[in-house]
N, C-alpha and C positions, 0 to 999 in steps of 0.2 A: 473550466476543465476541458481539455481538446478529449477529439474524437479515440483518441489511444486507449482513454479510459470506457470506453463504449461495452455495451455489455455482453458482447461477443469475448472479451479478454479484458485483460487488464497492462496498459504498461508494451512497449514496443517487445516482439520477440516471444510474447509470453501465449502461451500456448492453452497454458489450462485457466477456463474461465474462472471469474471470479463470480460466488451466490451472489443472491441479490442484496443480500442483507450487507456483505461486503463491499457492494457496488455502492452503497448510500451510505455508508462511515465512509469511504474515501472520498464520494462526493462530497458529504458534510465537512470532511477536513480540508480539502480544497480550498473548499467556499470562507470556512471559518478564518483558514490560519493562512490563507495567500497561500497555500506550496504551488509553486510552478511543475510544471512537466516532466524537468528533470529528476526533481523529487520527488514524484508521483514513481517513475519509472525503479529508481532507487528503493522508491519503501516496498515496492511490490516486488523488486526482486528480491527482498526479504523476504516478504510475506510467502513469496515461492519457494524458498527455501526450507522455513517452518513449514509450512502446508507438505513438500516432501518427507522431510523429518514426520511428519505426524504419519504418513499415506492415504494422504486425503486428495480426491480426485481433482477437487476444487478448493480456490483460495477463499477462505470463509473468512467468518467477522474475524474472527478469534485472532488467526496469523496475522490479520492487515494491523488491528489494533494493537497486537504485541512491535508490528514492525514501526509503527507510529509510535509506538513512547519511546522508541530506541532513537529515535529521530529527536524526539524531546530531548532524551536525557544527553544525545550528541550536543546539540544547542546549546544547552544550560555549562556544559563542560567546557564548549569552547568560549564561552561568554565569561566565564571565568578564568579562563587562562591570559 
């Protein structure tokens, strides 16, 4: 995982930090399932988006993980078409 993800923020641009507990589901995803950078960059500006939708100061487990099965169920959808 490059430095973008570093626990200052999350994701190029992104402004509001991401917890800690969020910082370690993204690293575990990383790690786990290969996403590159640009996917990192991509599920976190979801995750920013839910985290606003909520008015949550910080991108916490909760949005990164919602923004990660959206990512799944992209996958799975386009592997079927």
């Amino acid at each position: 995982m490059s430095a973008q993800c570093g626990s200052t923020g999350v994701g190029a641009g992104d402004h509001r930090p991401a917890d800690a507990q969020g910082l370690k589901l993204l690293r575990d995803a990383a790690e786990t399932c290969r996403i590159v950078d640009a996917t990192i960059i991509r599920v976190t500006g979801v995750a920013r988006t839910l985290a606003d939708l909520d008015g949550a100061d910080k991108i916490s487990r909760l949005p990164l993980a919602e923004a990660l099965s959206y990512r799944a169920l992209a996958r799975r959808s386009q592997a079927r078409a």
